[in-house]
C-alpha positions in Angstrom: 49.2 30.5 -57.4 51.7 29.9 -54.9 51.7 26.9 -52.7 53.0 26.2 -49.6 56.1 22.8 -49.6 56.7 21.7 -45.9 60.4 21.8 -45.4 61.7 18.1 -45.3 65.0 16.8 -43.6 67.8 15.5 -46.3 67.6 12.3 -44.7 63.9 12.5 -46.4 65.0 13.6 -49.5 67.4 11.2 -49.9 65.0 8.3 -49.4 62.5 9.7 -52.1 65.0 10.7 -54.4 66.3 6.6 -54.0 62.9 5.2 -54.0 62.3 7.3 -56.9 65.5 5.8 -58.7 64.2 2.5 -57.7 61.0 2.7 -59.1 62.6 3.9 -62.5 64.7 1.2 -63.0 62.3 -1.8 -61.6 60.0 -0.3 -64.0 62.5 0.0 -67.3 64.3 -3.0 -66.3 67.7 -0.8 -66.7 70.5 -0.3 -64.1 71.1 3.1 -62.7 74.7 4.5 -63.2 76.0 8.4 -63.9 74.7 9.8 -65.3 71.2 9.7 -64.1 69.0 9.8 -66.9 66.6 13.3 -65.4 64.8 13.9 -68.4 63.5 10.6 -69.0 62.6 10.4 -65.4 60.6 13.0 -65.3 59.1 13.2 -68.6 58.2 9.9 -69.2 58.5 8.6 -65.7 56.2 11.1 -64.0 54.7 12.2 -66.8 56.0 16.3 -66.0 56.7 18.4 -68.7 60.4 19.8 -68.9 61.2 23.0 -70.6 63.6 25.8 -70.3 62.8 29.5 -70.6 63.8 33.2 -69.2 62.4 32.4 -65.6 63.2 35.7 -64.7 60.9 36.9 -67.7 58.3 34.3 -66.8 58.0 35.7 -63.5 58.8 39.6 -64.2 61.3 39.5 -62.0 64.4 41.4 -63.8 67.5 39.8 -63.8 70.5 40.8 -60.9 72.8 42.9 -62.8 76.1 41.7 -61.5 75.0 38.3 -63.2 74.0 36.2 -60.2 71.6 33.4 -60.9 69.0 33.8 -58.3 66.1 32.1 -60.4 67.0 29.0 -61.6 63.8 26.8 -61.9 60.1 26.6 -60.9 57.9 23.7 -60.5 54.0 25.0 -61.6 51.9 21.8 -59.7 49.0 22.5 -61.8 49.7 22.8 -65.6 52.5 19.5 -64.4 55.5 21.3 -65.7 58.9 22.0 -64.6 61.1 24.8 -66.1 64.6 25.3 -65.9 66.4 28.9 -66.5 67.5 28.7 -70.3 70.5 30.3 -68.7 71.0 26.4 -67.5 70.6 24.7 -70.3 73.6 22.0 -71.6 73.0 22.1 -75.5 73.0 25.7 -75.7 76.1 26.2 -72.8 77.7 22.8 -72.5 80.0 24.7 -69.4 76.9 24.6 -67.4 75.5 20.7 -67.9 76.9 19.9 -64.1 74.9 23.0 -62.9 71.6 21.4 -64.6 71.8 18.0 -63.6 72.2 19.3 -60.1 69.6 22.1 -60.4 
């Protein structure tokens, strides 16, 4: 099922993403530093399920054959999951950890 997300203003982001961070650290009684902590934010945080897998297989989409990463996550609001591209993933290509934690 697709669903429509409204476009929001980085300004809005931004605000979220600190109120999120916020939240997190009242709540763990922790300070925030580098690097953020993503998985545990969102796994046991808000309770989303984080996995990686072939996005582009998940979706049947085949892959661009020059190489170019055009698929590199998906958020599925009802089963509560998030997936990464396995492409992405830092314990099987450390090279791409900055990639992930941005993505």
């Amino acid at each position: 099922m697709t669903r429509f997300v409204p476009y929001l203003a980085k300004e809005v982001i931004e605000q979220d993403a600190e109120a999120l961070l916020s939240d997190y650290a009242r709540t763990r009684r922790i300070t925030i530093a580098p690097p953020i902590p993503i998985e545990d934010i969102v796994e046991k945080h808000l309770k989303l399920l984080l996995e990686f897998d072939d996005t582009h297989k998940l979706f049947g989409i085949p892959r661009d054959p020059e190489g170019n990463l055009d698929i590199l996550g998906a958020m599925f609001f009802n089963e509560q999951r998030i997936v990464i591209d396995e492409s992405l993933d830092p314990d099987e290509n450390p090279a791409t950890e900055g990639r992930y934690r941005f993505t």
